[in-house]
C-alpha positions as CSV (number, residue, x, y, z in Angstrom):
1,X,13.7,-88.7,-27.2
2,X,15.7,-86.4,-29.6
3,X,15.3,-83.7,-26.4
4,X,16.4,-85.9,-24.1
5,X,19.4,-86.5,-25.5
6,X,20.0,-83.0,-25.7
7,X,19.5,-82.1,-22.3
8,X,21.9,-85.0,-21.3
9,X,24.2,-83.6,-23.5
10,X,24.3,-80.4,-22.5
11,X,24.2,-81.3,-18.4
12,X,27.2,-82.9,-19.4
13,X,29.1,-79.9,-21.1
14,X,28.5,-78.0,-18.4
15,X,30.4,-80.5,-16.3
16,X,33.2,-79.7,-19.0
17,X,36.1,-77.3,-17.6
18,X,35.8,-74.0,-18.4
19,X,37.5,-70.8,-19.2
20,X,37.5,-69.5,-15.2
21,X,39.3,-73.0,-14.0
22,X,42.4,-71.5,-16.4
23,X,41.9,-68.0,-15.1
24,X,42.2,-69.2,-11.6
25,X,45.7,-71.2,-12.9
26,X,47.0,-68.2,-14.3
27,X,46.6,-65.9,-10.8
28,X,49.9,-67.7,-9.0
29,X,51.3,-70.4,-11.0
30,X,54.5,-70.5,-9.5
31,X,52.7,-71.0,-5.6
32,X,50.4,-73.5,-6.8
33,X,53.4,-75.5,-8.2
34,X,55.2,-74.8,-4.9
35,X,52.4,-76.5,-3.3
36,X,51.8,-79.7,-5.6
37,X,55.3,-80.6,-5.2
38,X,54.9,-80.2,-1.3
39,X,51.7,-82.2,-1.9
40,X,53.5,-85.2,-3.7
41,X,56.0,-85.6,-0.7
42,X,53.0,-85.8,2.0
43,X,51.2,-88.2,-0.8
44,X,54.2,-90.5,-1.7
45,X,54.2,-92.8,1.7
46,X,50.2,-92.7,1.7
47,X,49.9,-93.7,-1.7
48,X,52.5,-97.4,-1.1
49,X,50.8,-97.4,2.4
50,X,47.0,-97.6,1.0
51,X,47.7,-99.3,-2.0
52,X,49.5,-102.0,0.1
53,X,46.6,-102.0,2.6
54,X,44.3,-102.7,-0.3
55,X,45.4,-106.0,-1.0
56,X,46.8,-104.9,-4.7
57,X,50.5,-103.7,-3.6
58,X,52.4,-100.6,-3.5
59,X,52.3,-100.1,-7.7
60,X,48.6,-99.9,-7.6
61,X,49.1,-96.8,-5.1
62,X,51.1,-95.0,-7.3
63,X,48.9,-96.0,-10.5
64,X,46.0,-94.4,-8.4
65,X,47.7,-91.5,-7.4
66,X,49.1,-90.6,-10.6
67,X,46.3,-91.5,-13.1
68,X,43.4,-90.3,-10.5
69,X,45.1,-87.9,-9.2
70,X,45.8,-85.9,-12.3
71,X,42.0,-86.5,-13.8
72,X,40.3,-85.4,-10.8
73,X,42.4,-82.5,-10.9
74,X,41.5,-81.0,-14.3
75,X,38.0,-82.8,-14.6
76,X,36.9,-82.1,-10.7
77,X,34.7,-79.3,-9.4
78,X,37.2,-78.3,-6.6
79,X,40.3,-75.9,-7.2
80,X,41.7,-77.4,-4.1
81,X,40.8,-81.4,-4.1
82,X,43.7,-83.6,-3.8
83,X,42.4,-87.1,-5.1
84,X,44.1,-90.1,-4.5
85,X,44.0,-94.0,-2.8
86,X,42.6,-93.5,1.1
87,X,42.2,-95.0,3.9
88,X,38.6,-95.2,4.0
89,X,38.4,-96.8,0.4
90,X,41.1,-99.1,1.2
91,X,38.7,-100.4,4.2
92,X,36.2,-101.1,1.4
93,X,38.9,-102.8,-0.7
94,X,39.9,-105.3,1.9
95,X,36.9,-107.4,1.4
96,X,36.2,-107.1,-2.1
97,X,39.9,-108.0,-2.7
98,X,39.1,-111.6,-0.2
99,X,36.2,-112.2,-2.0
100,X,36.8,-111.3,-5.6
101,X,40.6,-111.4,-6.0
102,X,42.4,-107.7,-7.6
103,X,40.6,-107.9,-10.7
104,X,37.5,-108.1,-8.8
105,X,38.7,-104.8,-7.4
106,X,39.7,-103.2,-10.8
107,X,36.3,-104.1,-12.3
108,X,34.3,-102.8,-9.1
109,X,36.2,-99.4,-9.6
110,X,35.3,-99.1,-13.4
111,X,31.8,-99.3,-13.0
112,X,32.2,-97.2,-9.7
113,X,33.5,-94.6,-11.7
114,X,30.5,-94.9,-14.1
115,X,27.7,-94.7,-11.6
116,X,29.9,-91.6,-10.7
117,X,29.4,-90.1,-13.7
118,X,25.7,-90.8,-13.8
119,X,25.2,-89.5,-10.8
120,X,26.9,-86.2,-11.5
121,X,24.4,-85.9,-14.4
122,X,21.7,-86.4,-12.6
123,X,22.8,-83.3,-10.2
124,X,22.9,-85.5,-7.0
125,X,25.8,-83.6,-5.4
126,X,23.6,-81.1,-3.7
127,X,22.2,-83.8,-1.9
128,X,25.5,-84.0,0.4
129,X,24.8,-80.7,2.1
130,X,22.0,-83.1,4.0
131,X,24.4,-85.4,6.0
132,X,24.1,-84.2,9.7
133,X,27.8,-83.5,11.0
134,X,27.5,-86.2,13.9
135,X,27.4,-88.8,11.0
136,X,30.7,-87.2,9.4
137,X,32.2,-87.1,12.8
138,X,31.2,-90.6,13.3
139,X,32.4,-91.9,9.7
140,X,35.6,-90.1,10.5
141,X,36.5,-91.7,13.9
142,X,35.7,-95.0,13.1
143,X,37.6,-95.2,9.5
144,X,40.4,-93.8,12.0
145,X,39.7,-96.7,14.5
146,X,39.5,-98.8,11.2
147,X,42.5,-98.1,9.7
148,X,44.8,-98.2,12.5
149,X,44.1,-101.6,13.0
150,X,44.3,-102.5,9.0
151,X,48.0,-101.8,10.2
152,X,48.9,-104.5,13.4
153,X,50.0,-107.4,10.7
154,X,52.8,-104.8,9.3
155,X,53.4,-102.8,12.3
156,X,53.5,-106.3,14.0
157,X,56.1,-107.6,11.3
158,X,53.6,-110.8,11.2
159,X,51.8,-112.1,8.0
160,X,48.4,-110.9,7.2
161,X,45.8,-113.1,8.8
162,X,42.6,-114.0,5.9
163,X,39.4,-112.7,7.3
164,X,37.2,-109.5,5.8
165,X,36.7,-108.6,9.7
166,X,39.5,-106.0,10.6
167,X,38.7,-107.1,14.2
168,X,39.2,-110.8,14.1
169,X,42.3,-110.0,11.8
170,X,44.0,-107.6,14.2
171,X,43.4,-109.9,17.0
172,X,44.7,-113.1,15.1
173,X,47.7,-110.5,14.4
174,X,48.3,-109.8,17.9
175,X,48.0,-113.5,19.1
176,X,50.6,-114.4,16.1
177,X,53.2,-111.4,17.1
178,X,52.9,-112.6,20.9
179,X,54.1,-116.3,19.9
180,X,56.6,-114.9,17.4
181,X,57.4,-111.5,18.5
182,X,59.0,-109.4,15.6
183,X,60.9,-105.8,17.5
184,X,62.4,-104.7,15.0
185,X,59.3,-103.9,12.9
186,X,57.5,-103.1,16.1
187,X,60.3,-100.6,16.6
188,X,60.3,-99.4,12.8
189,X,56.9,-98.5,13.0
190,X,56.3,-96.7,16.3
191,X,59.4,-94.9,15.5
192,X,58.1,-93.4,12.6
193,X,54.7,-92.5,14.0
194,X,56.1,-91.0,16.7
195,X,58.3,-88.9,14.5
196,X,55.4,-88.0,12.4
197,X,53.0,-86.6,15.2
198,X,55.7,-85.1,17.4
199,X,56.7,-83.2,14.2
200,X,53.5,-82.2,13.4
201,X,52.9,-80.5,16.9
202,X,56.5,-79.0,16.6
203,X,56.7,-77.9,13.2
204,X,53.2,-78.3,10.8
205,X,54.5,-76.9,7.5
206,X,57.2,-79.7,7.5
207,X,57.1,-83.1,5.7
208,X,57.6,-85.4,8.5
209,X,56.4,-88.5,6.7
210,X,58.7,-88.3,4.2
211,X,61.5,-87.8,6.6
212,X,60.3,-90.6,8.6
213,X,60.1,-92.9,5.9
214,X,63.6,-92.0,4.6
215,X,65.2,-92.2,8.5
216,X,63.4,-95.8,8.8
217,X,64.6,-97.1,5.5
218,X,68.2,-95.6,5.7
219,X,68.5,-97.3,9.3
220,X,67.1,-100.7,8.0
221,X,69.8,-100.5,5.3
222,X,72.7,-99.7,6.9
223,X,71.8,-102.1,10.5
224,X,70.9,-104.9,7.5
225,X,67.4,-105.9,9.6
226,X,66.5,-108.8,7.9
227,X,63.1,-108.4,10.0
228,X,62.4,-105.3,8.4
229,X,60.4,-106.7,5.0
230,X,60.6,-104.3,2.5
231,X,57.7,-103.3,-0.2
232,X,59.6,-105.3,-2.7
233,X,60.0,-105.4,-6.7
234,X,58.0,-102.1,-8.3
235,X,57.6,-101.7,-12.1
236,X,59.6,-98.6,-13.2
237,X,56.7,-96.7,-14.6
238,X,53.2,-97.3,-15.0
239,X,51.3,-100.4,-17.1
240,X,49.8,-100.1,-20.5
241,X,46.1,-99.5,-20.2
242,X,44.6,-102.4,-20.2
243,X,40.8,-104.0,-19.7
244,X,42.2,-107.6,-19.1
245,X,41.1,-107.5,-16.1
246,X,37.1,-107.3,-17.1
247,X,35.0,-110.4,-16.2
248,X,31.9,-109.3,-18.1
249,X,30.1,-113.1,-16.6
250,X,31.2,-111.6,-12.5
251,X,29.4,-108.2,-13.3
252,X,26.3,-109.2,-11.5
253,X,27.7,-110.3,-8.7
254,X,30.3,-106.9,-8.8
255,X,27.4,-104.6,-8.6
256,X,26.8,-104.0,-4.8
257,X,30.4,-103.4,-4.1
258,X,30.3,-101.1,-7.1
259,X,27.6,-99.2,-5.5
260,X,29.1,-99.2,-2.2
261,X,32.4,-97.5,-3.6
262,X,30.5,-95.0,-5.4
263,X,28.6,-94.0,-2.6
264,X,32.0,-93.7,-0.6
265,X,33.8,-91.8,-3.1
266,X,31.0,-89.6,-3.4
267,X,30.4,-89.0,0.2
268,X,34.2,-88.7,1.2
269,X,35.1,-86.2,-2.0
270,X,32.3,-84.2,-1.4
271,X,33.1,-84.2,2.2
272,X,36.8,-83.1,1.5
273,X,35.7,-80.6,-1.1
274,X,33.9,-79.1,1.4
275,X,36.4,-78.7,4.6
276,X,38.8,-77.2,1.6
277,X,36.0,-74.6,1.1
278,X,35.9,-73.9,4.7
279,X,39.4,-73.5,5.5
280,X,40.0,-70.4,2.4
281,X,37.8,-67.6,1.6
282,X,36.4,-67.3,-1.7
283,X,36.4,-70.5,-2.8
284,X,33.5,-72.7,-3.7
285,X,33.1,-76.3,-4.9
286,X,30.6,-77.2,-8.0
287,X,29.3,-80.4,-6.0
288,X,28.7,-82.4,-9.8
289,X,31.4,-81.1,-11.3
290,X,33.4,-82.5,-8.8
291,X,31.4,-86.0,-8.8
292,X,32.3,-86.3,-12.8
293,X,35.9,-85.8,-12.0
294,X,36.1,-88.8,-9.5
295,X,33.8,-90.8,-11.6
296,X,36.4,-90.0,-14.6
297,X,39.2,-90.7,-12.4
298,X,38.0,-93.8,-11.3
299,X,36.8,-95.2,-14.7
300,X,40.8,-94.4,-16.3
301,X,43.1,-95.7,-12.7
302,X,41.6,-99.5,-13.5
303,X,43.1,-99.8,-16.8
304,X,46.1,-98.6,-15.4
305,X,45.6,-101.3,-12.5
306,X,44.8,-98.5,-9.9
307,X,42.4,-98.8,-7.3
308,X,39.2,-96.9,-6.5
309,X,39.7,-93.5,-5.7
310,X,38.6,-90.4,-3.9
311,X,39.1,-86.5,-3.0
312,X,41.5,-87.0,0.5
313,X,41.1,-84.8,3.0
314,X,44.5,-84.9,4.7
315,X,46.2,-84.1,1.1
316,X,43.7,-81.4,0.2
317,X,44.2,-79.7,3.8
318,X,47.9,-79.6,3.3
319,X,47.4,-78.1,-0.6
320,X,45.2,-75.1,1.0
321,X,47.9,-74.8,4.0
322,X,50.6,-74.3,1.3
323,X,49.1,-71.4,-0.3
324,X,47.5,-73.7,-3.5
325,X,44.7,-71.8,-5.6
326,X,44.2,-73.6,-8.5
327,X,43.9,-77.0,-9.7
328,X,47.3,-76.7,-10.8
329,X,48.6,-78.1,-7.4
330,X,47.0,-80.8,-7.8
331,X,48.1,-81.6,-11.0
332,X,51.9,-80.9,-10.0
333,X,51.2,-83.7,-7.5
334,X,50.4,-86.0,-9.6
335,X,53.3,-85.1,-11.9
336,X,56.2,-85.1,-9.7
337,X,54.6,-88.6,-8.5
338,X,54.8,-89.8,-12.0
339,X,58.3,-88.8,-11.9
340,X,59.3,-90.9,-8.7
341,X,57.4,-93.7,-10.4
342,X,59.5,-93.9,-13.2
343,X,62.8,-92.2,-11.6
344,X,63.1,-93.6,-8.5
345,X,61.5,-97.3,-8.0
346,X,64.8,-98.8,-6.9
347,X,64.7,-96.6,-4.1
348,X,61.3,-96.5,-3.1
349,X,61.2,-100.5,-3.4
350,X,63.4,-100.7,-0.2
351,X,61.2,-98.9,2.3
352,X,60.3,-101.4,4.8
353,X,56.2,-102.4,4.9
354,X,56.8,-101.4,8.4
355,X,57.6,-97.5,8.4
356,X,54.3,-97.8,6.1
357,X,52.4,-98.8,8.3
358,X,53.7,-96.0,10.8
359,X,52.5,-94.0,8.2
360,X,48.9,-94.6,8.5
361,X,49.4,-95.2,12.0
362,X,50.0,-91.6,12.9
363,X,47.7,-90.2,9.9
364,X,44.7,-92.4,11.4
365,X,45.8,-91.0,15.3
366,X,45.6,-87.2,13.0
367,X,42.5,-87.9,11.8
368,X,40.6,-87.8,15.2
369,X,39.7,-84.5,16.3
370,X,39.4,-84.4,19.6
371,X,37.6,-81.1,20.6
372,X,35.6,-81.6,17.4
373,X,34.3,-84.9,19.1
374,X,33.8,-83.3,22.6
375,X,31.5,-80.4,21.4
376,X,29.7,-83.1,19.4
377,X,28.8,-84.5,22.2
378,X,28.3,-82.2,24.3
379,X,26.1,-80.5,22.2
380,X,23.0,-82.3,22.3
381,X,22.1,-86.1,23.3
382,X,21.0,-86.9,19.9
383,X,24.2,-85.9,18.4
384,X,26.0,-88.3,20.3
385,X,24.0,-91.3,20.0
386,X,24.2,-90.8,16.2
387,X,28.1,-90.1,16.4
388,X,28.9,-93.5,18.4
389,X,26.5,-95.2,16.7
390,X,27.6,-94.5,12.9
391,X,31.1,-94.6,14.8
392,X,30.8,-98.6,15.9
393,X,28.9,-99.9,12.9
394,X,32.2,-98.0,10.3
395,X,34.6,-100.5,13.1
396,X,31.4,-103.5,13.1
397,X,30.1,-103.5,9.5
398,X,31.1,-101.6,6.5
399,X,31.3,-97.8,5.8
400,X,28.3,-97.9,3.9
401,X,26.0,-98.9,6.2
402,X,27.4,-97.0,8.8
403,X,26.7,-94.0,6.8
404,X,22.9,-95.3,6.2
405,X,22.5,-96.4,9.9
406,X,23.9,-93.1,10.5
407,X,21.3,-90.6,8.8
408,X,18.5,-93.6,9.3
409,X,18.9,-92.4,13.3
410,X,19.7,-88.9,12.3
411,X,16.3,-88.7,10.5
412,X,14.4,-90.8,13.3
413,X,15.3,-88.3,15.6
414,X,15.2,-85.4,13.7
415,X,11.5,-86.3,13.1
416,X,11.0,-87.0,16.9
417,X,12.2,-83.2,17.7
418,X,9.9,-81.9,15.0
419,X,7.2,-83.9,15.8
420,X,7.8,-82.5,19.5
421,X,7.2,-78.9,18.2
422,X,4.2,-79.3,17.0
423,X,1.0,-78.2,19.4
424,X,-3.0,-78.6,19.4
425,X,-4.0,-75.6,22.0
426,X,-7.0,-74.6,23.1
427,X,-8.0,-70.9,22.5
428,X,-10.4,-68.5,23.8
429,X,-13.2,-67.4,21.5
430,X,-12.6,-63.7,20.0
431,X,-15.3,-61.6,21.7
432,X,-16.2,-59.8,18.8
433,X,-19.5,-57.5,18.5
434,X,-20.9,-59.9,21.4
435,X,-22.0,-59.1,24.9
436,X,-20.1,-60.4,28.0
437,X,-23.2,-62.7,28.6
438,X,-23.5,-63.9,24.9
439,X,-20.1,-64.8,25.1
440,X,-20.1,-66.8,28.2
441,X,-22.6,-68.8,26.3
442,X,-21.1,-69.2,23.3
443,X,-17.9,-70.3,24.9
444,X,-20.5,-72.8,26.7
445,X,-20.8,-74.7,23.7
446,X,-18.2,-73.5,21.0
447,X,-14.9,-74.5,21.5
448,X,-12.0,-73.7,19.3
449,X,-8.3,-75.6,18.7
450,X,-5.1,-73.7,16.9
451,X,-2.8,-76.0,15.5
452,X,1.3,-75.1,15.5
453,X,3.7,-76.0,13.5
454,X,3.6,-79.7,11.1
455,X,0.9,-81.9,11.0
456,X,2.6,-85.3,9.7
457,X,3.2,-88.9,10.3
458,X,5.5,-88.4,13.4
459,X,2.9,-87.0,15.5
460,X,-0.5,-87.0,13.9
461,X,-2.2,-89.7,15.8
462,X,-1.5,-87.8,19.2
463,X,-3.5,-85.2,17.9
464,X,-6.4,-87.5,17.3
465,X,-6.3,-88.6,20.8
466,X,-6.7,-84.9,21.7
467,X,-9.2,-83.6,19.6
468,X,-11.8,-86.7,20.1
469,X,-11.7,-86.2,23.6
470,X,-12.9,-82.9,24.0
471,X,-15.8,-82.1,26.2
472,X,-19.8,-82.1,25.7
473,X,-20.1,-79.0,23.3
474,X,-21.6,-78.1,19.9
475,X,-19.3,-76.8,17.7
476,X,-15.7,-77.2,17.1
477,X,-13.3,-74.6,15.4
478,X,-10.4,-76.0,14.1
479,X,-7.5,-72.7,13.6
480,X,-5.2,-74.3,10.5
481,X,-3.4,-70.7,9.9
482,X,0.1,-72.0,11.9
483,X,-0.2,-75.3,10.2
484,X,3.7,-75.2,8.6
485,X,3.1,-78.6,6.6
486,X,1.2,-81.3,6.0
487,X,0.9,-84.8,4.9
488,X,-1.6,-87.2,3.7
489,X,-1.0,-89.4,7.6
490,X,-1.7,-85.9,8.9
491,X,-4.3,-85.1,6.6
492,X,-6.4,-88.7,7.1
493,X,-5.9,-88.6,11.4
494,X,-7.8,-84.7,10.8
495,X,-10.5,-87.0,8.9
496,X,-10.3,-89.6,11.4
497,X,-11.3,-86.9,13.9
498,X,-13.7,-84.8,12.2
499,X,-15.7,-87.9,11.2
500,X,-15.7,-88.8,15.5
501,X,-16.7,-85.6,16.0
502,X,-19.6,-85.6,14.1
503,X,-21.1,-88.9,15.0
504,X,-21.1,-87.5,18.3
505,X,-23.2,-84.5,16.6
506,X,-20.9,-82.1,17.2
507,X,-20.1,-79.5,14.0
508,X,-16.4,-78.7,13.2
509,X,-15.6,-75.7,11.5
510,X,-12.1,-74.4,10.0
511,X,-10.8,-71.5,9.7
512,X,-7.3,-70.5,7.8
513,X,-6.5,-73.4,5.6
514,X,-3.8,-72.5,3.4
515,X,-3.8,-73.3,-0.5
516,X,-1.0,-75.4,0.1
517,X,-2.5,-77.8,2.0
518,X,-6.1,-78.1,0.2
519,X,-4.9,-80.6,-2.2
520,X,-3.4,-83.3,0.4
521,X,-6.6,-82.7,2.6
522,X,-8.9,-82.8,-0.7
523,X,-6.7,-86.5,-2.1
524,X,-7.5,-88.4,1.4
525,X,-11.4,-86.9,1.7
526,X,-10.8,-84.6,4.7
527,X,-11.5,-81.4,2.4
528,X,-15.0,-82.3,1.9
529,X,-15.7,-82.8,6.0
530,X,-14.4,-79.5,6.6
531,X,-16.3,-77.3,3.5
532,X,-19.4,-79.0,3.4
533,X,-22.2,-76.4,3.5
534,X,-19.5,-73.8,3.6
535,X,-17.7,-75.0,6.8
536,X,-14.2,-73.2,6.1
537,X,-14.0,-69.4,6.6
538,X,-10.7,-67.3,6.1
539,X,-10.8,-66.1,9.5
540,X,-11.9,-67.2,12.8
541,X,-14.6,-64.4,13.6
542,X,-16.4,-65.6,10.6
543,X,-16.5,-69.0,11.6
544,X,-17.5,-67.8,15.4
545,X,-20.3,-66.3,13.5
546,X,-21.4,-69.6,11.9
547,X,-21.2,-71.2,14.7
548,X,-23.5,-69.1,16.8
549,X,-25.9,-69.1,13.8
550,X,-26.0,-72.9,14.0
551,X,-26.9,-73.0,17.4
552,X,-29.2,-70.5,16.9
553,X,-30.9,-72.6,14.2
554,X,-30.8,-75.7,16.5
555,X,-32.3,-73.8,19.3
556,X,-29.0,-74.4,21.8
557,X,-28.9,-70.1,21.8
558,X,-31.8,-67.7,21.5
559,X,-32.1,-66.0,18.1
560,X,-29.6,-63.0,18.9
561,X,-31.7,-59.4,18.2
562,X,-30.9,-57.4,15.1
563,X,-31.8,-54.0,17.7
């Protein structure tokens, strides 16, 4: 017990920052501060747009952004990450919030953030570099579709419809805006999404949804559109910590959500983690470091009444564009949004819940990639299946399972290709030391198989079929050198066989069987079939030789002269 505890321990210091995170911040201090504050402009609309997507208003944005933010910045495994409220949590959120209320939220995040933790102790990050891209791609385009339509109700100017089904409440949106149309906050928020992505084609480096934001709100002030609802009363700074909010009686019934925001944070920071890897050269992510940052994050943004958070891909891609290479940026941005929180609330009160919406409008249009899609699927029928499919269940079901229904296919077919690969062939006998006569008659009644590649659960049983119904002969040799793997389904159809084969008097030899895969044939009983009176020779000539000695013994083949 005593050593258990110390290896816990000392997984977890090594999750601890270290002396290289400070040399990286020392390198270009005054860029990587450059780059937070550009950060924090990009990040302020996002952070009132998700946090008043989420059901818990525009405060709990900022809380998440500034308490999250600034933990997953020093406690994270990413110099680059940029953690914050998103749109794909947010689509979690929507539900739990109808179901459980915003302390239902609070409370799913804290113990979110603590499987988090666990599972960075356990080292489970390096199981992310197993989710096929076709799933990502899938996840991606449907949170878009997803998010986009979280928006109608504002971008309609209508009230939000109840319903956990973002497709029943956009159409009940859409229904309400047609009996009561609402222009003006129609207007607002095309007008800032168009704003956004024209600006983004024209100039990339610039802050468009910032300037969007501000043009939208300085026009609803000065026209006085009373249709234009803004995000109302904020508090000018953040709450005292607080675990008020903690229900320890609604726990049990708090714990799948939990899980289902863990797994999303994971997936979507270790995601973004990676693409900031990609787009710089020398930089690498610690996959567990960076899932007990988030789980730290998340544990601390409840008390502050913050919800959920995770690494965001759009903020992290404009911190690498603007030259950030340290965790310092990332920092800065959660600063300087500290400082709007308690500097400028009056002002930031005003924006209209329209040009929000806008917002996330144009970053959920951003988020498709279009010639990303096109190669997926292009690229190979499988891939596309498993992109629309994890693709419609994100927009049908929930992110979670789309993600498991997702690499559930993935793996099916992955199997099904492998499965394909593998081959029982007939050989010709080697000719050895034998005459061309002898060897006509031993290939009378010897015949020899080579397996290729896996023998396993996906495709065992056709190899049954195959090697029972082989033809009237005497002796089988079964070639296991090119067997690549092996399970016990593939190791009890080889039993299955053998044991046909010998009923029908036929002897089956092997040749080649690798140490690798005695012990799964010796657990299921197949070991014994093929060694029994020395049946399993290193190398096929030797077991030709048996062979013809067997018949020889039986009488099938005259006794061959020693002359």
């Amino acid at each position: 017990m005593p050593q258990r505890i110390n290896t816990i321990w000392a997984r977890i210091a090594a999750l601890l920052p270290g002396r290289e995170d400070l040399a990286y911040v020392r390198r270009d201090p005054r860029r990587d501060l450059l780059a937070g504050m550009t950060v924090a402009i990009v990040a302020l609309p996002l952070a009132l747009g998700f946090g008043v997507s989420s059901g818990l208003g525009a405060e709990a944005g900022l809380a998440t952004a500034v308490i999250a933010g600034a933990l997953a910045a020093v406690f994270g495994g990413s110099n680059l990450q940029v953690s914050g409220p998103t749109g794909a949590m947010t689509v979690v959120l929507v539900p739990i919030v109808a179901e459980h209320g915003p302390s239902g939220v609070l409370t799913v995040g804290l113990l979110a953030g603590v499987m988090l933790v666990a599972l960075a102790v356990l080292r489970a990050g390096r199981w992310m570099r197993y989710v096929p891209a076709p799933v990502v791609e899938g996840f991606t385009l449907g949170i878009a579709c997803v998010i986009g339509l979280q928006q109608l109700p504002n971008a309609l100017g209508v009230p939000t419809p109840e319903g956990e089904r973002v497709l029943q409440v956009s159409w009940e949106a859409f229904e309400e805006f047609v009996q009561h149309p609402n222009w003006t906050a129609l207007g607002l928020s095309l007008g800032v999404a168009a704003l956004m992505l024209a600006g983004a084609r024209w100039r990339p480096t610039v802050p468009f949804s910032i300037i969007a934001v501000v043009v939208a709100t300085v026009v609803a002030q000065l026209a006085d559109l009373d249709d234009a609802e803004p995000i109302g009363d904020l508090p000018a700074g953040l709450p005292a910590p607080s675990l008020g909010f903690l229900d320890l009686g609604s726990l049990g019934t708090l714990l799948a959500p939990a899980v289902a925001v863990a797994a999303l944070a994971a997936l979507e920071s270790l995601l973004s983690a990676s693409v900031a890897d990609g787009m710089t050269v020398g930089q690498a992510h610690d996959p567990d470091r960076e899932l007990f940052g988030q789980g730290l994050a998340n544990i601390a943004s409840p008390l502050f009444g913050g919800v959920p958070a995770t690494g965001a891909i759009a903020r992290t891609a404009v911190n690498v564009r603007t030259g950030a290479g340290s965790r310092l940026a990332a920092l800065t941005h959660a600063a300087v949004l500290a400082v709007i929180v308690f500097a400028a609330a009056p002002l930031v009160e005003r924006i209209p819940l329209a040009a929000l919406a806008g917002v996330l409008l144009a970053t959920a249009v951003r988020m498709v990639e279009v010639g990303s899609l096109r190669a997926m699927a292009r690229a190979t029928r499988s891939d596309a299946l498993i992109l629309v499919l994890t693709a419609v269940a994100t927009l049908a079901l929930d992110l979670v399972y789309a993600v498991v229904i997702g690499l559930a296919v993935a793996g099916a077919l992955a199997l099904r290709a492998v499965a394909k690969q593998a081959r029982l062939d007939q050989v010709e006998l080697d000719r050895g030391d034998h005459s061309a006569e002898e060897h006509a008659l031993l290939a009378e009644h010897i015949v020899a198989y080579r397996f290729d590649g896996p023998l396993f659960f996906a495709g065992a049983h056709r190899f049954l079929l195959e090697l029972t119904e082989v033809a009237d002969v005497r002796v089988v040799i079964l070639r296991m050198s090119r067997v690549s793997t092996m399970d016990a389904t593939g190791a009890l159809v080889l039993k299955d066989a053998v044991e046909k084969l010998r009923r029908r008097g036929i002897l089956v030899l092997a040749s080649g069987i690798r140490p690798g895969q005695r012990q799964v044939l010796d657990s299921v009983g197949a070991l014994d079939l093929l060694t029994h009176g020395e049946a399993e020779y290193a190398a096929t000539p030797d077991a030709i030789r048996a062979a013809r000695a067997h018949l020889e013994s039986t009488g099938v083949l005259p006794a061959r002269s020693e002359a």
